[in-house]
Backbone as XML, in Angstrom:
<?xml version="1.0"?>
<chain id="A" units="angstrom">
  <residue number="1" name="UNK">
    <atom name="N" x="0.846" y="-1.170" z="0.000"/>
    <atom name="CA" x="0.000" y="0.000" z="0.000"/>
    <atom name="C" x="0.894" y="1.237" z="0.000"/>
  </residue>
  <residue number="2" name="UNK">
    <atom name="N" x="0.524" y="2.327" z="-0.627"/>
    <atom name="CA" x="1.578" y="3.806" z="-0.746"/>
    <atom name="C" x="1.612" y="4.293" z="0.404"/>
  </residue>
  <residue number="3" name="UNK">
    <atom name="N" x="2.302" y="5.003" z="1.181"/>
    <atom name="CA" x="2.282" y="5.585" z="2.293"/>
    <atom name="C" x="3.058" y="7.194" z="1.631"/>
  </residue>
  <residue number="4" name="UNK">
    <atom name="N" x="2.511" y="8.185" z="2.326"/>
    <atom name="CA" x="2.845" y="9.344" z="2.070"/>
    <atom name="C" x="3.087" y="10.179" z="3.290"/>
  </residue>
  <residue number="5" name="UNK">
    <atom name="N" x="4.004" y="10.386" z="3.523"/>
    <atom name="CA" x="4.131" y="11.156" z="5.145"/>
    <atom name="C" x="3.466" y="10.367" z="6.173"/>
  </residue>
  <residue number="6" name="UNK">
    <atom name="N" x="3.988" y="8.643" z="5.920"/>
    <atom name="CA" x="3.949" y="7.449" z="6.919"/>
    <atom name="C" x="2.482" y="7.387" z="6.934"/>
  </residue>
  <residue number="7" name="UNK">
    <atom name="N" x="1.257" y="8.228" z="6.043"/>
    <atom name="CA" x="-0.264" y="8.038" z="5.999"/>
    <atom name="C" x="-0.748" y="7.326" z="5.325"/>
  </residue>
  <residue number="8" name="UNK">
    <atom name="N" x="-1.377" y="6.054" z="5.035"/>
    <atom name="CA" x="-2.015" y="4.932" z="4.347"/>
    <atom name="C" x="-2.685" y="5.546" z="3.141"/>
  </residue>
  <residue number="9" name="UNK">
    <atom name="N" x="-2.621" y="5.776" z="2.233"/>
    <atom name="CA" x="-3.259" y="6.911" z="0.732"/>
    <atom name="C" x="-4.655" y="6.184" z="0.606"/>
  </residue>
  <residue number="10" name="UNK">
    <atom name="N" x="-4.793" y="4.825" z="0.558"/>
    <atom name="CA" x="-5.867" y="4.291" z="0.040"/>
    <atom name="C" x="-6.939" y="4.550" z="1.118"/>
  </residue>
  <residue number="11" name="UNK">
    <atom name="N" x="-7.077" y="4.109" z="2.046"/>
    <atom name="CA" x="-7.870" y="4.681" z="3.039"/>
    <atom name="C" x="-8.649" y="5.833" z="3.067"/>
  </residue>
  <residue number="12" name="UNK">
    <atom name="N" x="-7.798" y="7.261" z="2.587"/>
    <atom name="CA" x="-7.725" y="8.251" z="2.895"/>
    <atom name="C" x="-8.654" y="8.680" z="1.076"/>
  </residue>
  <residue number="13" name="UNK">
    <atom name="N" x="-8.413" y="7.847" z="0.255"/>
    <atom name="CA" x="-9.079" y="7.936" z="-1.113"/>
    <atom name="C" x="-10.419" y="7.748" z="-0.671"/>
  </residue>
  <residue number="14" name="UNK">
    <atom name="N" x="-10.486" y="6.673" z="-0.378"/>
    <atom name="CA" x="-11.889" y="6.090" z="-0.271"/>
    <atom name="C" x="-12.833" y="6.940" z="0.699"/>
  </residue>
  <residue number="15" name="UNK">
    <atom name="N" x="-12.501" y="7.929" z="1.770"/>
    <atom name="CA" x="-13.128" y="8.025" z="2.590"/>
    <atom name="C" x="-13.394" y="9.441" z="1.801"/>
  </residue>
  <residue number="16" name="UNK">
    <atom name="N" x="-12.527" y="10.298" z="0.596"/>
    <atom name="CA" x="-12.834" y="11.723" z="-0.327"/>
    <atom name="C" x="-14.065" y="10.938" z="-0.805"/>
  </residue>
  <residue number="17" name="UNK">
    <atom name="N" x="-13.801" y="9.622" z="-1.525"/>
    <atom name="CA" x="-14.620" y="9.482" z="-2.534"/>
    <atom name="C" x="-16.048" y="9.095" z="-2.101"/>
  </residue>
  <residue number="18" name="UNK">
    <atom name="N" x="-16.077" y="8.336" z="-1.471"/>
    <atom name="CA" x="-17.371" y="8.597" z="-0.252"/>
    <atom name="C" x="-18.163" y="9.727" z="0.012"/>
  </residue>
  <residue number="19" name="UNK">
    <atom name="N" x="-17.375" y="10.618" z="0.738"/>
    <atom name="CA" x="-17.994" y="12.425" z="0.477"/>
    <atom name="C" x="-18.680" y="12.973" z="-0.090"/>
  </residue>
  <residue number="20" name="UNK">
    <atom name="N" x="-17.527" y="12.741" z="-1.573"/>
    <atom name="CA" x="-18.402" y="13.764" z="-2.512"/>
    <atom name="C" x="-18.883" y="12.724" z="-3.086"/>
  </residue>
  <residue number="21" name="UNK">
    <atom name="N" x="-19.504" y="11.576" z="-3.123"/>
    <atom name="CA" x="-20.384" y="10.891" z="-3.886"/>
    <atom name="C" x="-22.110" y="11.552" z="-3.262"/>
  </residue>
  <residue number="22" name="UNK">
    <atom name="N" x="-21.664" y="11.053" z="-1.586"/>
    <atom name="CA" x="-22.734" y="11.759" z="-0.707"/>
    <atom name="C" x="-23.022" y="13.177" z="-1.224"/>
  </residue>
  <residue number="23" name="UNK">
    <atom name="N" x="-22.116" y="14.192" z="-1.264"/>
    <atom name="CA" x="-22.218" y="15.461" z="-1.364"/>
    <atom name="C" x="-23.045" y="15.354" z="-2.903"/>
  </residue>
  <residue number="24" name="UNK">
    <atom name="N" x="-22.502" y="15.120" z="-3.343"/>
    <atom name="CA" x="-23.509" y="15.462" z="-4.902"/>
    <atom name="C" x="-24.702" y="14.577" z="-4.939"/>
  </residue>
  <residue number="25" name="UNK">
    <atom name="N" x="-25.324" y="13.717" z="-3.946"/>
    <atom name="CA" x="-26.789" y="13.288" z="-4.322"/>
    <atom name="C" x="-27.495" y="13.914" z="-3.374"/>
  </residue>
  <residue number="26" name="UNK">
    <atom name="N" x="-27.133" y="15.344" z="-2.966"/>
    <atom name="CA" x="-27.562" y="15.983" z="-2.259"/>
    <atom name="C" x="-27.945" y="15.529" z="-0.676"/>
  </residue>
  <residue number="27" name="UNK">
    <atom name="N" x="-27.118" y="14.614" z="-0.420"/>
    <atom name="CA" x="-27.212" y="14.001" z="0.922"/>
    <atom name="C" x="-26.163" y="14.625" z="2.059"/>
  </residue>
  <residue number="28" name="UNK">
    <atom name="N" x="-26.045" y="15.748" z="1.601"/>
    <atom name="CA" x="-24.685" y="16.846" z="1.990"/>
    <atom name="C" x="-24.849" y="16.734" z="3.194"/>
  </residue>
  <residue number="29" name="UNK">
    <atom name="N" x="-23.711" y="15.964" z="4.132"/>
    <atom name="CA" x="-23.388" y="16.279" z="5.444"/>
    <atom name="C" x="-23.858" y="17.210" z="6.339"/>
  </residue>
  <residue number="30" name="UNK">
    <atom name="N" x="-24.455" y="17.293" z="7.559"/>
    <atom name="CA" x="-24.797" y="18.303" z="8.315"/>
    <atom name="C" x="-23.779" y="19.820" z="8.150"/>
  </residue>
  <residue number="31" name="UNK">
    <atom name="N" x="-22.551" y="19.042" z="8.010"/>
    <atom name="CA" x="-21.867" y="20.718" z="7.786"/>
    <atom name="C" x="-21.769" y="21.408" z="6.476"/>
  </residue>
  <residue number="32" name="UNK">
    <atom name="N" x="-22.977" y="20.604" z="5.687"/>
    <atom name="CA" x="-22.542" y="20.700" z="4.249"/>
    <atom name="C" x="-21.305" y="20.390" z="3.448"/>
  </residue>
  <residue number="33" name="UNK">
    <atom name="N" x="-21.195" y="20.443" z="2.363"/>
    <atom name="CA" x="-20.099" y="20.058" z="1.656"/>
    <atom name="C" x="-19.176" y="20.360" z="1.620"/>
  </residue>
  <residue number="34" name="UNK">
    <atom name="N" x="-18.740" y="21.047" z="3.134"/>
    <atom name="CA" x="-17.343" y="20.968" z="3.541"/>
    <atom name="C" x="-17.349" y="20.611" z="4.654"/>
  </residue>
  <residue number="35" name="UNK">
    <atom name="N" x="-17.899" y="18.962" z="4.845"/>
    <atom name="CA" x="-17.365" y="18.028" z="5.856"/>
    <atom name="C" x="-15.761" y="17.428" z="5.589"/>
  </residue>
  <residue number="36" name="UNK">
    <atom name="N" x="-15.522" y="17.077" z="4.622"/>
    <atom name="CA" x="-13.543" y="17.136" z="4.094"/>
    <atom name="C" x="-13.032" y="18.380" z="4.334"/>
  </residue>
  <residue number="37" name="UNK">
    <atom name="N" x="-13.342" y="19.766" z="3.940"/>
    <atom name="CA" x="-12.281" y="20.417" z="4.599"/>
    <atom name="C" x="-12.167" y="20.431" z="5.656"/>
  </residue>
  <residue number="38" name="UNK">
    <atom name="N" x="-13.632" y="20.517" z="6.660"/>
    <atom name="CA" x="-13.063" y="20.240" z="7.988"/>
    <atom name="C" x="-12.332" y="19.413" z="8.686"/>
  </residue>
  <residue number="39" name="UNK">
    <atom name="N" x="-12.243" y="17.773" z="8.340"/>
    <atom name="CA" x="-11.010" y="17.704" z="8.810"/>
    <atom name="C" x="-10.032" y="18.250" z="8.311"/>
  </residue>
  <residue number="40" name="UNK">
    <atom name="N" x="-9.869" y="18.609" z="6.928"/>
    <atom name="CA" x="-8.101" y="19.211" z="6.670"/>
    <atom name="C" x="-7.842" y="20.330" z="7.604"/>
  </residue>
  <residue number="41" name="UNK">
    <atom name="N" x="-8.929" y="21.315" z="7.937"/>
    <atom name="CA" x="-8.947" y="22.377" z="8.337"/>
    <atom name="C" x="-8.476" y="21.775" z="10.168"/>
  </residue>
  <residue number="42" name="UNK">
    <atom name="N" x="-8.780" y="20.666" z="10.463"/>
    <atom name="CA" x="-8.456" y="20.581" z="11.970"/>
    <atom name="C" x="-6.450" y="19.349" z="11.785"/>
  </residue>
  <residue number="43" name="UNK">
    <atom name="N" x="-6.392" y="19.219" z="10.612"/>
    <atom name="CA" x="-5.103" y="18.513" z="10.822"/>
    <atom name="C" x="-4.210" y="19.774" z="11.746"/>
  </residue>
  <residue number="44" name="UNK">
    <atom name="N" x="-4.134" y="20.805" z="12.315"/>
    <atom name="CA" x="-3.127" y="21.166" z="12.667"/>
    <atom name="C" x="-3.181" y="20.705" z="14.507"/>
  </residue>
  <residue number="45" name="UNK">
    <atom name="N" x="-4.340" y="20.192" z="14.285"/>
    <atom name="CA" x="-4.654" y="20.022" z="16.090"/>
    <atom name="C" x="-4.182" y="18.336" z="16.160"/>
  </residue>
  <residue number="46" name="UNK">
    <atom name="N" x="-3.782" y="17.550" z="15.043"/>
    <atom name="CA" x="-3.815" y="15.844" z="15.159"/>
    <atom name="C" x="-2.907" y="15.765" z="16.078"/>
  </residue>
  <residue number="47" name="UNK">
    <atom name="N" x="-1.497" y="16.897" z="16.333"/>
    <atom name="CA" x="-0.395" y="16.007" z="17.662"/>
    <atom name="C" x="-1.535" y="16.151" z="19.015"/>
  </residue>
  <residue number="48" name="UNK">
    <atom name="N" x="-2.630" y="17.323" z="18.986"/>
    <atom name="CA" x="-2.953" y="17.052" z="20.654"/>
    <atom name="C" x="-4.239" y="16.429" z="20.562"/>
  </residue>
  <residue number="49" name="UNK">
    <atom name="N" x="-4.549" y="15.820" z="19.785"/>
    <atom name="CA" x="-5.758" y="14.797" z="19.448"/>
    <atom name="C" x="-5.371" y="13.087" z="19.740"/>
  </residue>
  <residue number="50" name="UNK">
    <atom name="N" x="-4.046" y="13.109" z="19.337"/>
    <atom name="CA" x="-3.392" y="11.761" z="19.512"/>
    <atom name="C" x="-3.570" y="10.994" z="20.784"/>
  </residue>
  <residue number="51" name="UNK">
    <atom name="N" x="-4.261" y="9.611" z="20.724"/>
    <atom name="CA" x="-4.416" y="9.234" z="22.280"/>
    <atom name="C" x="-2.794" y="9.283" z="22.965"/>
  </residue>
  <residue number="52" name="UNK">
    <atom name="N" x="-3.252" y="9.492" z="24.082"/>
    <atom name="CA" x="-2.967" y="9.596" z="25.233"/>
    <atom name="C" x="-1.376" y="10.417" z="25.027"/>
  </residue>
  <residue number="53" name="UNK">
    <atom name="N" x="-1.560" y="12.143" z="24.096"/>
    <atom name="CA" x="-0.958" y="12.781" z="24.083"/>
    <atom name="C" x="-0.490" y="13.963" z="25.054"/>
  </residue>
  <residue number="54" name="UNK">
    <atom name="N" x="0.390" y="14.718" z="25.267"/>
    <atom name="CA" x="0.487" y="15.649" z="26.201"/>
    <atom name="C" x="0.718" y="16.884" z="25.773"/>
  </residue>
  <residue number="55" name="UNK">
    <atom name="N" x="0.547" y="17.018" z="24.219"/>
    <atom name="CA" x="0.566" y="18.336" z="23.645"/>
    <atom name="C" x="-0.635" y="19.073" z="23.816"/>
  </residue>
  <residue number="56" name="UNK">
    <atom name="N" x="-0.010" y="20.342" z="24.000"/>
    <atom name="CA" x="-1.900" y="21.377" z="24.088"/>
    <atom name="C" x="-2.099" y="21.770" z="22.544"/>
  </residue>
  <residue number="57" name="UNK">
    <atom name="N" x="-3.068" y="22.252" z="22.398"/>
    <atom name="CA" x="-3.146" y="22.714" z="20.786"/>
    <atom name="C" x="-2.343" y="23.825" z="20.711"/>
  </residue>
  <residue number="58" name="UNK">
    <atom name="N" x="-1.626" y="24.011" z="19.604"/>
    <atom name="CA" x="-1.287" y="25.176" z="18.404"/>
    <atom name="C" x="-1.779" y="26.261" z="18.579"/>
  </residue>
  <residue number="59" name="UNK">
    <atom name="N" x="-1.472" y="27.502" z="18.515"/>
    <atom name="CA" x="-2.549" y="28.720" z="17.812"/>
    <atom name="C" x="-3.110" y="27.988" z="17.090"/>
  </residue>
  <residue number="60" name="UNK">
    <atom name="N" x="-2.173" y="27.776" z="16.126"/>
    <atom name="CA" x="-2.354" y="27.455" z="14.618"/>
    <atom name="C" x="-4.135" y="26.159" z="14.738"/>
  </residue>
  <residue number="61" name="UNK">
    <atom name="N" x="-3.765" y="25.861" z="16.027"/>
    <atom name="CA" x="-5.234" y="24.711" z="16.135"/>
    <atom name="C" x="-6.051" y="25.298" z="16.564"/>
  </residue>
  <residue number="62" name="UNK">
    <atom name="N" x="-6.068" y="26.425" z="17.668"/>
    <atom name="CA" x="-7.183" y="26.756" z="18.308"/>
    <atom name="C" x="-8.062" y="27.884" z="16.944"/>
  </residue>
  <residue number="63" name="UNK">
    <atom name="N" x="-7.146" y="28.532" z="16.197"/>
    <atom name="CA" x="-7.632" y="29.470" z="15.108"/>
    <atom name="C" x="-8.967" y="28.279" z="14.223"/>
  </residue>
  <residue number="64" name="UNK">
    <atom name="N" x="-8.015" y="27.075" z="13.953"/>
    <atom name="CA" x="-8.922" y="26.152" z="13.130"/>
    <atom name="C" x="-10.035" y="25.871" z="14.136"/>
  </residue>
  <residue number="65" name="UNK">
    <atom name="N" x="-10.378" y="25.522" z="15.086"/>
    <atom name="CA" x="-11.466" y="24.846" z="15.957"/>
    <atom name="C" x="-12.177" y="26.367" z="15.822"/>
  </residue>
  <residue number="66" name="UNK">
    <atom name="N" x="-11.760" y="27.177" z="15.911"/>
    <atom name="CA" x="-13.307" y="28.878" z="16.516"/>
    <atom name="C" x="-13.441" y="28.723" z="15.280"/>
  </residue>
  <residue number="67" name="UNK">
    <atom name="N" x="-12.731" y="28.655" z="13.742"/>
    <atom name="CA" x="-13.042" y="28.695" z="12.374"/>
    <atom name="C" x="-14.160" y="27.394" z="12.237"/>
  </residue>
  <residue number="68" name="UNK">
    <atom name="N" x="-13.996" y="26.797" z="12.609"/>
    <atom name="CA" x="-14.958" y="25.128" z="12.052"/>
    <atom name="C" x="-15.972" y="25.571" z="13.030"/>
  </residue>
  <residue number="69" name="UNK">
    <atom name="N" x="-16.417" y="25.708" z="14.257"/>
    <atom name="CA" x="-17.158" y="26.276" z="15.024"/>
    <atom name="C" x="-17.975" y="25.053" z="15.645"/>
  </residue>
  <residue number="70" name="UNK">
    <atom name="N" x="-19.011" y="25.422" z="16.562"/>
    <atom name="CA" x="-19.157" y="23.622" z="17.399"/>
    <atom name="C" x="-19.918" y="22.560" z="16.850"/>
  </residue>
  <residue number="71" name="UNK">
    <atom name="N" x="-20.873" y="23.134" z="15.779"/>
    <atom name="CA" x="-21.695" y="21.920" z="14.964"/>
    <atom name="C" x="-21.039" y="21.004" z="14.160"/>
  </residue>
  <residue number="72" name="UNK">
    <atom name="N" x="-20.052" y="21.668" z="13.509"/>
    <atom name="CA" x="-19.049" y="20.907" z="12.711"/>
    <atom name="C" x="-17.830" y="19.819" z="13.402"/>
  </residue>
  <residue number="73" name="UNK">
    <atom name="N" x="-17.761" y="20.605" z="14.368"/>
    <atom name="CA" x="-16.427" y="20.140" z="15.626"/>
    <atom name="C" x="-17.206" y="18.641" z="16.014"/>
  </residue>
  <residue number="74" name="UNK">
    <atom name="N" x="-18.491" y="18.984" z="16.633"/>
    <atom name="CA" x="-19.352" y="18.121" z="17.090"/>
    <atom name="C" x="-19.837" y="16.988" z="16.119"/>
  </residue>
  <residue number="75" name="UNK">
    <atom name="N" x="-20.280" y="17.322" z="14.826"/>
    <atom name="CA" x="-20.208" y="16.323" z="14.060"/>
    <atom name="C" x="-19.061" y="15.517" z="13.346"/>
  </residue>
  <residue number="76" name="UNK">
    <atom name="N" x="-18.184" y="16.172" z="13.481"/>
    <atom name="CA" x="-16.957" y="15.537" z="13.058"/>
    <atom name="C" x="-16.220" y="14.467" z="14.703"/>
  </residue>
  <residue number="77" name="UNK">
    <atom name="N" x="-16.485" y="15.013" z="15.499"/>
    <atom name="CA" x="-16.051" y="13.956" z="16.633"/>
    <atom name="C" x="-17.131" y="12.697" z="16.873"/>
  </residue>
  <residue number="78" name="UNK">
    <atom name="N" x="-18.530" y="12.785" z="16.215"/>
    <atom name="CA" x="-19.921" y="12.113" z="16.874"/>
    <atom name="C" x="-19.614" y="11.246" z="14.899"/>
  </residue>
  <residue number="79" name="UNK">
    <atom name="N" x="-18.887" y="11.779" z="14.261"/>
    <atom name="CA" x="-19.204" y="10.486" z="13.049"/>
    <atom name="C" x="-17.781" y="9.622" z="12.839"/>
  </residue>
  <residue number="80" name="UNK">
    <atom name="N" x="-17.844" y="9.013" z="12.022"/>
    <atom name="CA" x="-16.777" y="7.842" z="11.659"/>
    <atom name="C" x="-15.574" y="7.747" z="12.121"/>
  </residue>
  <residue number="81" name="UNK">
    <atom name="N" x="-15.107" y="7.024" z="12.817"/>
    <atom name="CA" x="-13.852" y="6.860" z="13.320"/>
    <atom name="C" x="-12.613" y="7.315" z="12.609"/>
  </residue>
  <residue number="82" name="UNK">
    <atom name="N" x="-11.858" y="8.475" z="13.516"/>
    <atom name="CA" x="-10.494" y="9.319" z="12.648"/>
    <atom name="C" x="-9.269" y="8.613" z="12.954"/>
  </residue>
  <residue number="83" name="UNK">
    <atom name="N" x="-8.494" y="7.850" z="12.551"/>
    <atom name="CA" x="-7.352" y="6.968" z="12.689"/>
    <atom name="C" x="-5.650" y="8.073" z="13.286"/>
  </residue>
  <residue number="84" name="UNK">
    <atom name="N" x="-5.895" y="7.454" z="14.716"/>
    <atom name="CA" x="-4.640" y="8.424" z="15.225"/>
    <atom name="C" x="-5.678" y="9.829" z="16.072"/>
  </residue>
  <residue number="85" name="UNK">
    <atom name="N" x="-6.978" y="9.781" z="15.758"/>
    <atom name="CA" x="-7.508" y="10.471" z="16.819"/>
    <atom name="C" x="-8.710" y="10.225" z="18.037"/>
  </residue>
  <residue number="86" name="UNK">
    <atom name="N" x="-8.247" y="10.669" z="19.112"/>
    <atom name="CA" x="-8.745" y="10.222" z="20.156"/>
    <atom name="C" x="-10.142" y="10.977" z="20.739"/>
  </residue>
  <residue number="87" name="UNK">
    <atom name="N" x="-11.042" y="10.550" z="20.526"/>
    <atom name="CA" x="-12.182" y="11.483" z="20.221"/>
    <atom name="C" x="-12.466" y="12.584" z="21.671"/>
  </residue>
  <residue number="88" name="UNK">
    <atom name="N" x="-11.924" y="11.649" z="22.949"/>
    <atom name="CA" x="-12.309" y="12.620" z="24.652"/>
    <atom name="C" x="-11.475" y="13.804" z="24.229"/>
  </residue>
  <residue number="89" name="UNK">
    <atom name="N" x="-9.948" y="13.135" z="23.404"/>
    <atom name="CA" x="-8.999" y="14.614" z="23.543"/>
    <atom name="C" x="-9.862" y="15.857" z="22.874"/>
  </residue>
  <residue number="90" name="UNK">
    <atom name="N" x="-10.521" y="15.287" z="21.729"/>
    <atom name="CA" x="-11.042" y="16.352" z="20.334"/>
    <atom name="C" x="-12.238" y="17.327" z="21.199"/>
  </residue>
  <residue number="91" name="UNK">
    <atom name="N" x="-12.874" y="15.961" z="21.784"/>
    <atom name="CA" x="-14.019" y="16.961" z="22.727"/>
    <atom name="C" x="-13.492" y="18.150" z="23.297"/>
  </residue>
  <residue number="92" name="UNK">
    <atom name="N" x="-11.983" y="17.877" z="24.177"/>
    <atom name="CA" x="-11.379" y="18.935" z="25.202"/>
    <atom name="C" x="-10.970" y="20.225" z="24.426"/>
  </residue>
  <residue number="93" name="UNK">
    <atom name="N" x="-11.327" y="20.184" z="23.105"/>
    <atom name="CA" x="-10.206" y="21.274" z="22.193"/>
    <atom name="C" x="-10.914" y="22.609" z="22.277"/>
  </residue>
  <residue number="94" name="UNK">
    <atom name="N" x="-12.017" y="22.672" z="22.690"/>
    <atom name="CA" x="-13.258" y="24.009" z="22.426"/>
    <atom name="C" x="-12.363" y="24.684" z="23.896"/>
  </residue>
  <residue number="95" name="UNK">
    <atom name="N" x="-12.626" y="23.914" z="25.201"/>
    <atom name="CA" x="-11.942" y="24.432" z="26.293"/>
    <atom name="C" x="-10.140" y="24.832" z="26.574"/>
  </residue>
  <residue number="96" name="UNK">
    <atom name="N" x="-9.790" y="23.919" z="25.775"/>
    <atom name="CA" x="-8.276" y="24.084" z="25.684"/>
    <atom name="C" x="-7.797" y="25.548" z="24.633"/>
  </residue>
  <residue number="97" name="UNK">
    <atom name="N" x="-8.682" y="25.190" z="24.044"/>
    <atom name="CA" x="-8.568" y="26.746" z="22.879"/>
    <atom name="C" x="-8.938" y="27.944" z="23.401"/>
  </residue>
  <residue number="98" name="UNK">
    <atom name="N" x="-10.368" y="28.057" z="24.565"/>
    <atom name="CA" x="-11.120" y="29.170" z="25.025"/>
    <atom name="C" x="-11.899" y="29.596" z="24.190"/>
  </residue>
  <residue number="99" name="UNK">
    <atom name="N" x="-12.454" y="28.312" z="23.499"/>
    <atom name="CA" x="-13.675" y="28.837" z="22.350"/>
    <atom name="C" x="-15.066" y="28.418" z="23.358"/>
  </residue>
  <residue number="100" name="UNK">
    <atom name="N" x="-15.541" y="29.400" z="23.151"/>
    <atom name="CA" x="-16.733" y="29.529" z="23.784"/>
    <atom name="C" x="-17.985" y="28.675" z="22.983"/>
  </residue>
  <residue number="101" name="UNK">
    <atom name="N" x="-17.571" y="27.328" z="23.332"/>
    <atom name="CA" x="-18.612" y="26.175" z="22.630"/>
    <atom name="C" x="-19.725" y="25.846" z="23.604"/>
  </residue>
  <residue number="102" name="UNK">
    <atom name="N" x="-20.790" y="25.529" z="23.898"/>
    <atom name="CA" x="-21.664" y="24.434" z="24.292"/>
    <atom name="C" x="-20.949" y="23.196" z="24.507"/>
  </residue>
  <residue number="103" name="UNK">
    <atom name="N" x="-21.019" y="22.539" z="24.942"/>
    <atom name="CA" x="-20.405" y="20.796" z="24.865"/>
    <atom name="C" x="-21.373" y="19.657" z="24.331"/>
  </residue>
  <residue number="104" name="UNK">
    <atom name="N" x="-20.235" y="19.200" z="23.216"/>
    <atom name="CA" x="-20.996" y="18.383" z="22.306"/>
    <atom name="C" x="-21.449" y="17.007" z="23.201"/>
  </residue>
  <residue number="105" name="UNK">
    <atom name="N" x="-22.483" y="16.679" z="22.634"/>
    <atom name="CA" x="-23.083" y="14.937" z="23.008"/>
    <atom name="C" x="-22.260" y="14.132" z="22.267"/>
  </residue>
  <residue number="106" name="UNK">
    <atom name="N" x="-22.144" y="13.025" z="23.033"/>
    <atom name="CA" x="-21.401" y="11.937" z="22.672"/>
    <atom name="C" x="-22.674" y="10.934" z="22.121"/>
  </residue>
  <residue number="107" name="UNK">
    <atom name="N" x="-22.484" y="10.697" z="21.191"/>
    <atom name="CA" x="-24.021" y="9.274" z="20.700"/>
    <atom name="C" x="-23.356" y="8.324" z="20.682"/>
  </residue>
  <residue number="108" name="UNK">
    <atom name="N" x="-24.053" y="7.477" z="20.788"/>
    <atom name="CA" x="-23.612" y="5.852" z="21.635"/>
    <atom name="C" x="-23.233" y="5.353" z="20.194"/>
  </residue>
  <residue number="109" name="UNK">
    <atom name="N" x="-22.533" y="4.781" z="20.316"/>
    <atom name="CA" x="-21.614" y="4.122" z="19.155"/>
    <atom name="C" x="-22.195" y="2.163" z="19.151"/>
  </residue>
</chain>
């Protein structure tokens, strides 16, 4: 399998192509059709997302989390499993940042 900056490519295909298959039969994600950028938009937070990490977020992360804002944050932690992220840490990122979120529900998996 290709690996690109030690990241599995095929995986990471399938889960674009998924998206926008959804996205164009108008079955557009709660955050709309930029449920993919939002994660790209939160890769800068993945070192303090990492289980059982001890990094705090980035500027550079807390800017992305107030930018994605809590419906998106919230649906992106409450859907499909993110490989290398630890979903309690992702919850903690609204408070660790000082973004003035609500706190998302966890739905039973």
């Amino acid at each position: 399998m290709v690996k690109i900056c030690g990241v599995k490519v095929l995986p990471f295909l399938v889960l674009v192509l998924m998206l926008t298959v959804v996205a164009e039969h108008g079955q557009a994600h709660p955050c709309g059709s930029t449920f993919f950028s939002a994660l790209i938009q939160l890769i800068p937070c993945r070192a303090a997302v990492a289980p059982f990490s001890p990094i705090q977020p980035s500027e550079l992360c807390c800017s992305a989390v107030k930018a994605l804002g809590q419906p998106c944050l919230c649906t992106l932690v409450n859907g499909p499993p993110i490989s290398g992220v630890d979903r309690n840490m992702a919850l903690q990122l609204p408070d660790k940042c000082s973004a003035n979120f609500e706190p998302c529900e966890m739905m039973k998996k």
